[in-house]
C-alpha positions in Angstrom: 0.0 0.0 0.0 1.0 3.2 -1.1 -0.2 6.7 1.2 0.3 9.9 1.6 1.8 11.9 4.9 1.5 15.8 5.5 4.1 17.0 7.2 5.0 20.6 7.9 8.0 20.1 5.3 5.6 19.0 2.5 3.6 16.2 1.9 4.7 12.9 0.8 4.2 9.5 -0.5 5.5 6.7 1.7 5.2 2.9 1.5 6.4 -0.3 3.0 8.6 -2.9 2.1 8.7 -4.9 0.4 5.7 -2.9 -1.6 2.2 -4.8 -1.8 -0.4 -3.5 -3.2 -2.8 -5.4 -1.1 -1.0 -4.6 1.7 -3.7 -2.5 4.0 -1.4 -1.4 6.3 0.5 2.0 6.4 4.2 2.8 6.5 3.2 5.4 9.2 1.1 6.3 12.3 -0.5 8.9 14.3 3.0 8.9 16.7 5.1 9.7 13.8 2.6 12.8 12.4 2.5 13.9 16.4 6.4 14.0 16.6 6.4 15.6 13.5 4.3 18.5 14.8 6.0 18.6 17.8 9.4 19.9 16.2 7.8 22.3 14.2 5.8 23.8 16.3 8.3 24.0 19.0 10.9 25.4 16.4 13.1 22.8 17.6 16.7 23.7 16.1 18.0 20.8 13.8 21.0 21.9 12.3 23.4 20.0 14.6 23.6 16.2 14.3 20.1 14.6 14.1 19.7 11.5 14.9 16.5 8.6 14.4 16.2 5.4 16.4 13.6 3.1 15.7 12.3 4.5 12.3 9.3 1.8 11.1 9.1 2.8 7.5 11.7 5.7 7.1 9.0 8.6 7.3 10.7 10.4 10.1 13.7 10.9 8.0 12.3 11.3 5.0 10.4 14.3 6.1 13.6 15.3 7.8 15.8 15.0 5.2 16.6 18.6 4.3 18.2 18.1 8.1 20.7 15.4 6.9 19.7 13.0 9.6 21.3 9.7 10.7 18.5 6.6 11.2 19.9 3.7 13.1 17.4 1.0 12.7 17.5 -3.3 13.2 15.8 -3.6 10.1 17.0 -4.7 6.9 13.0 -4.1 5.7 13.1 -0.5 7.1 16.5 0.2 5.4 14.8 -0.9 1.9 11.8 1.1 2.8 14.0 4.2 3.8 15.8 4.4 0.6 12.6 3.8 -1.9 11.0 6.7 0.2 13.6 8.9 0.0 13.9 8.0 -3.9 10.3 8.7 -4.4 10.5 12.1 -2.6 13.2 13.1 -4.7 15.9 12.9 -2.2 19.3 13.4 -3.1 21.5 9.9 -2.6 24.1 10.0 1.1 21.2 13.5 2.3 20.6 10.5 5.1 22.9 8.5 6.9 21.8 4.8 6.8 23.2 2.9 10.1 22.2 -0.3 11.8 22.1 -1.3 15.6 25.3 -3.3 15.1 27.2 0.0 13.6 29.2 2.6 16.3 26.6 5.5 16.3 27.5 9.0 15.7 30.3 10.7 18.4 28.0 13.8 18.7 24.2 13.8 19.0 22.1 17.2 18.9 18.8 16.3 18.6 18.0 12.5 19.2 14.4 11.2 18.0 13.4 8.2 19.3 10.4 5.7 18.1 9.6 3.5 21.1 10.4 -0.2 19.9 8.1 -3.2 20.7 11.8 -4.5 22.7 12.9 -3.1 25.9 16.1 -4.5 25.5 16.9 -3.0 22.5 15.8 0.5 23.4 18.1 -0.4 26.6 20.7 -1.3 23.9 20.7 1.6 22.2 20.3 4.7 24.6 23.3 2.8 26.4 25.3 2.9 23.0 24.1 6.8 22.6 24.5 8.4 26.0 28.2 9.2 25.3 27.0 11.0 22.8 24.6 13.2 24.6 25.2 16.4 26.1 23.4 19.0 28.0 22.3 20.4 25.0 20.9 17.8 23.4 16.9 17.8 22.5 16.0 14.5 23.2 12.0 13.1 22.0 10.5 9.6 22.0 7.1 8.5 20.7 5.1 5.9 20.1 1.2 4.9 20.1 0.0 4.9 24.0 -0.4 1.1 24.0 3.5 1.1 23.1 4.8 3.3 25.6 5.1 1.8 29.4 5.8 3.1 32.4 9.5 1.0 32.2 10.2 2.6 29.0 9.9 6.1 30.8 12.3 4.7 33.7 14.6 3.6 30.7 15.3 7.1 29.6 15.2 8.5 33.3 17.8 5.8 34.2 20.4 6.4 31.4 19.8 10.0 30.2 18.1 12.2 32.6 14.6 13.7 33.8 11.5 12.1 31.7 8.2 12.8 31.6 5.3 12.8 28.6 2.7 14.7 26.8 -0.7 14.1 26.7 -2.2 11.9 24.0 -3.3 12.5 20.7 -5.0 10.0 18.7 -3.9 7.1 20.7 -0.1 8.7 20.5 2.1 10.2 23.4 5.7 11.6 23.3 8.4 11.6 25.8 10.6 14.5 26.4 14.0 13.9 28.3 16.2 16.2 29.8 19.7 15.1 29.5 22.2 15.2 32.6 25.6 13.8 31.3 27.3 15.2 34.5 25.2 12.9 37.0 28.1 10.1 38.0 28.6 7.1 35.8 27.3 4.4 37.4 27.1 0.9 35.7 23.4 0.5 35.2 24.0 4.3 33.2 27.0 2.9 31.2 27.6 -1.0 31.0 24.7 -2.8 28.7 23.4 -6.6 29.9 24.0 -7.3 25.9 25.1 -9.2 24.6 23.3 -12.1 26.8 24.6 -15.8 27.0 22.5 -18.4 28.7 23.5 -22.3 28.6 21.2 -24.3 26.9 18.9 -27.0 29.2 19.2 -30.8 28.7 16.7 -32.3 26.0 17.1 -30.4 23.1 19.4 -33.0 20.8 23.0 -32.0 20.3 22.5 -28.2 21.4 21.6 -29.4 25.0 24.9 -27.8 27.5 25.6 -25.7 24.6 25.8 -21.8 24.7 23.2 -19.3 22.5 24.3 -15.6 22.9 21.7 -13.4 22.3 22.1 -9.2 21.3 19.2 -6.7 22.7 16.0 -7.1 20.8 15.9 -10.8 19.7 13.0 -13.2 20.8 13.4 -14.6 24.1 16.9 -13.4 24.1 17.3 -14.7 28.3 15.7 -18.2 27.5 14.8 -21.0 24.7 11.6 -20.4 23.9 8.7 -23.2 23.9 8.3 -23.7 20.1 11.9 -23.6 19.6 12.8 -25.9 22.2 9.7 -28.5 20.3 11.1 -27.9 17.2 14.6 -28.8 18.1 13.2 -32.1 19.7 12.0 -33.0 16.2 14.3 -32.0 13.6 15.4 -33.5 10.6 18.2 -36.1 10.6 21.8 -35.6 9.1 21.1 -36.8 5.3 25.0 -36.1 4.7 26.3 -32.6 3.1 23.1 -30.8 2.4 22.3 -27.0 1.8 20.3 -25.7 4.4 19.1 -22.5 5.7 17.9 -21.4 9.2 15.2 -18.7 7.6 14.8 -16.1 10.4 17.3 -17.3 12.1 17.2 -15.4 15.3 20.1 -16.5 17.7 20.6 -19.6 15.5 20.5 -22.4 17.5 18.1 -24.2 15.2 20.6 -24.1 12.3 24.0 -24.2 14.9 21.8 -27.8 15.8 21.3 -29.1 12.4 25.3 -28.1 11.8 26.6 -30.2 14.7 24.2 -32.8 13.2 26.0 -32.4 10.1 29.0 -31.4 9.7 29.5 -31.9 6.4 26.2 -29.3 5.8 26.8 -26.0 4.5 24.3 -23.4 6.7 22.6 -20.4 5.7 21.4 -18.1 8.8 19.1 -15.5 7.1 17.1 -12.8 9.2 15.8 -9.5 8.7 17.4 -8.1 12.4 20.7 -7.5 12.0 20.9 -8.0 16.2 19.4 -11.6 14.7 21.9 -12.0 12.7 24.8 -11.0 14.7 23.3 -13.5 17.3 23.4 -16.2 15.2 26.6 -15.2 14.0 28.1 -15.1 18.0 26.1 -18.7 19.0 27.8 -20.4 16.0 30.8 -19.3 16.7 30.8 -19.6 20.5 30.4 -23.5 20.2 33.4 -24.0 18.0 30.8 -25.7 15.5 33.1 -27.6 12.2 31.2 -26.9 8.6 30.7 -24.1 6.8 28.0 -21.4 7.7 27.1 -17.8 6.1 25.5 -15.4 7.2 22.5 -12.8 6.2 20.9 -10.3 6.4 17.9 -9.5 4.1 14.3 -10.1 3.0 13.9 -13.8 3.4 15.3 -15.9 0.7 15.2 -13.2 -1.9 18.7 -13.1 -3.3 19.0 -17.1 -2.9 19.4 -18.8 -6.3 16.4 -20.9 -7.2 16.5 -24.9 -7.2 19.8 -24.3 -5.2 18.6 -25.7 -1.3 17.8 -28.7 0.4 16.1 -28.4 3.8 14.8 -24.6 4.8 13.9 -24.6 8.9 11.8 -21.8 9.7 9.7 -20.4 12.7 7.9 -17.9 11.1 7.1 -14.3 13.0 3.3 -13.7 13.0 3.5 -10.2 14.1 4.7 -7.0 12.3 5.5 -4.2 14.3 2.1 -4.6 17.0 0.2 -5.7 14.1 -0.6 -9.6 13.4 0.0 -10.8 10.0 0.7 -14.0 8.1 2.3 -11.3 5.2 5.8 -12.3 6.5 5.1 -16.3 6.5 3.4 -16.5 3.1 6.7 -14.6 1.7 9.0 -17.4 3.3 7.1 -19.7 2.3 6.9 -18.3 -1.4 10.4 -17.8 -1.2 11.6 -21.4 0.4 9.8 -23.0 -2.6 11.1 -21.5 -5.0 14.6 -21.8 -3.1 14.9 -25.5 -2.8 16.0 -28.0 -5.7 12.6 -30.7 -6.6 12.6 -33.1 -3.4 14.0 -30.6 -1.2 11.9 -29.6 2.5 10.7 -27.3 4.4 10.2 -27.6 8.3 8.0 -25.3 9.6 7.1 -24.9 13.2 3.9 -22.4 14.2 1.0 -22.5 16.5 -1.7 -24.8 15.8 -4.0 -21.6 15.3 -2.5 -20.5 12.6 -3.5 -22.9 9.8 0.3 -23.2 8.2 -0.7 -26.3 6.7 -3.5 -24.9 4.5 -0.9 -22.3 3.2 2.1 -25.0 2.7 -0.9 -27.4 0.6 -1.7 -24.5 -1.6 2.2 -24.1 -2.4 3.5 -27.5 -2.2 0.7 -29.7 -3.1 1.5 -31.3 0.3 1.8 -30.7 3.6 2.8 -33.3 6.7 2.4 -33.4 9.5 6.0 -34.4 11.8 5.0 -33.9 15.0 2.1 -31.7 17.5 1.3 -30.7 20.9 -1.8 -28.9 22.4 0.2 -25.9 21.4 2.4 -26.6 18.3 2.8 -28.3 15.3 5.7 -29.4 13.4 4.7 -29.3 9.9 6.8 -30.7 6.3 6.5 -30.1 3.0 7.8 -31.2 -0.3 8.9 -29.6 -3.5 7.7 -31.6 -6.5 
């Protein structure tokens, strides 16, 4: 879907990616048009170093970028999105500075925008990795939809910049004003992150149980193995010798670090959208000194992956986009695994019973089995003809 966004610096046409036209969602909100409002009606000086966290679709700095602003985002999808809006508004190529969570942020931060993630831990992550940068000076707004922002996020900003409080809402969207105090003393919870976490993995899980998954802010159940994953390693496929496999959205990678210590002989692709994915799944494989080969990506699904090239594709699809639930993102791996593996080659998905996977893998495969269930989830296969 395609919209359009006034803005008190023009109006403009924004959409999400990858682009759909069925797609009924927008690539902005009422929290993004409020913080918008907010700068210019408060004259708000952005001349200095600007700088967006958490930017969904890329609207913020696209309407900002006359400023030159820097967006640091964990989203491959956003980065794509940023750079087609910018194209469409007829924005000159390097006027905004594309950064990810896993790149060292600016040394100097004037104004710093922040859109509230879904994670708590990345938003931890990333004012730690910014207050350096801070001064006194520094105009520092957050926003998000009221549902989004928590009474823990406000003690977040209180606890590592300074003095927090909010405005009223506004069609279900509130900001958050900070005042900076760099000069309060360092202490560690103000300047030494948790991330990234490592946690040992418990006994029955196959070949990963003892080992260690290491986690950066912002991925799923970053402290612990989560239920579906810990079912799905229980019932995964057996070594078939030398295959091509990819852990699609990989998250910390202990599906595919478990099917490489299966095999080691298998050549592994991690794939994942979040760069903090990514760089988890990077840190697990490499933290348990696993033989084979393994690559690692980040990017929209298997797009980029030669066709008729795979063997086995594992994935635990995300049903959620941003606060929104969606099987958009499933039905695109999906697409993307079948047209990914070589005839004969499978894909393992794990998902919640509720969620009718099996009706979606029929329609694409011609076949769908079903490996293994609990009252919660299903372990589901499916064959390329």
């Amino acid at each position: 879907m395609t919209d359009r966004m006034t803005t008190p610096w023009g109006e403009l046409t924004l959409s999400r990616f990858p682009e759909d036209p069925r797609d009924q969602l927008r690539a902005w909100d009422a929290s993004d048009d409020y913080l918008l409002r907010h700068l210019a009606d408060q004259d708000v000086p952005l001349s200095g170093t600007v700088v967006v966290v958490g930017d969904r679709w890329g609207a913020l700095v696209t309407a900002l970028a006359a400023h030159r602003p820097v967006q640091i985002t964990d989203s491959y999808l956003t980065q794509e999105a940023t750079r087609a809006n910018l194209a469409r508004a007829g924005v000159e190529t390097g006027a905004v500075r594309l950064l990810t969570t896993q790149d060292p942020p600016p040394g100097r931060v004037d104004v710093l925008l922040v859109r509230v993630p879904k994670s708590l831990a990345l938003l931890e992550d990333q004012l730690l990795r910014l207050a350096p940068a801070v001064h006194e000076a520094t105009v520092v707004v957050g926003t998000g939809m009221v549902k989004e922002i928590h009474t823990s996020t406000l003690r977040l900003f209180e606890r590592i910049l300074g003095p927090t409080r909010t405005s009223l809402a506004e069609k279900k969207a509130r900001l958050i004003f900070c005042t900076p105090e760099p000069s309060l003393s360092p202490s560690p919870e103000r300047t030494t992150s948790p991330w990234p976490y490592s946690y040992e993995l418990p006994g029955g899980v196959g070949l990963v149980s003892g080992r260690t998954v290491v986690n950066h802010a912002g991925v799923f159940c970053a402290d612990r193995l989560d239920v579906g994953t810990r079912f799905f390693l229980q019932h995964l496929p057996g070594s078939r010798g030398g295959q091509r496999v990819v852990d699609l959205g990989c998250g910390n990678g202990v599906v595919g670090t478990a099917m490489a210590l299966a095999d080691p002989e298998a050549e592994v692709l991690f794939v994942d959208e979040s760069f903090q994915a990514v760089a988890s799944a990077e840190a697990t494989f490499k933290a348990n000194g696993v033989p084979g080969h393994a690559e690692f990506r980040v990017g929209d699904g298997l797009a980029g992956v030669p066709a008729d090239s795979v063997d086995l594709v594992l994935n635990n699809p995300p049903f959620h986009s941003h606060q929104t639930t969606t099987d958009a993102t499933a039905w695109r791996m999906f697409t993307g695994a079948r047209r990914a593996l070589r005839p004969g080659g499978e894909l393992w998905v794990i998902g919640n019973r509720h969620l009718g996977y099996h009706l979606k893998l029929r329609r694409l495969f011609g076949n769908s089995q079903l490996v293994a269930s609990d009252a919660k989830f299903v372990v589901l296969k499916a064959v390329k003809g």
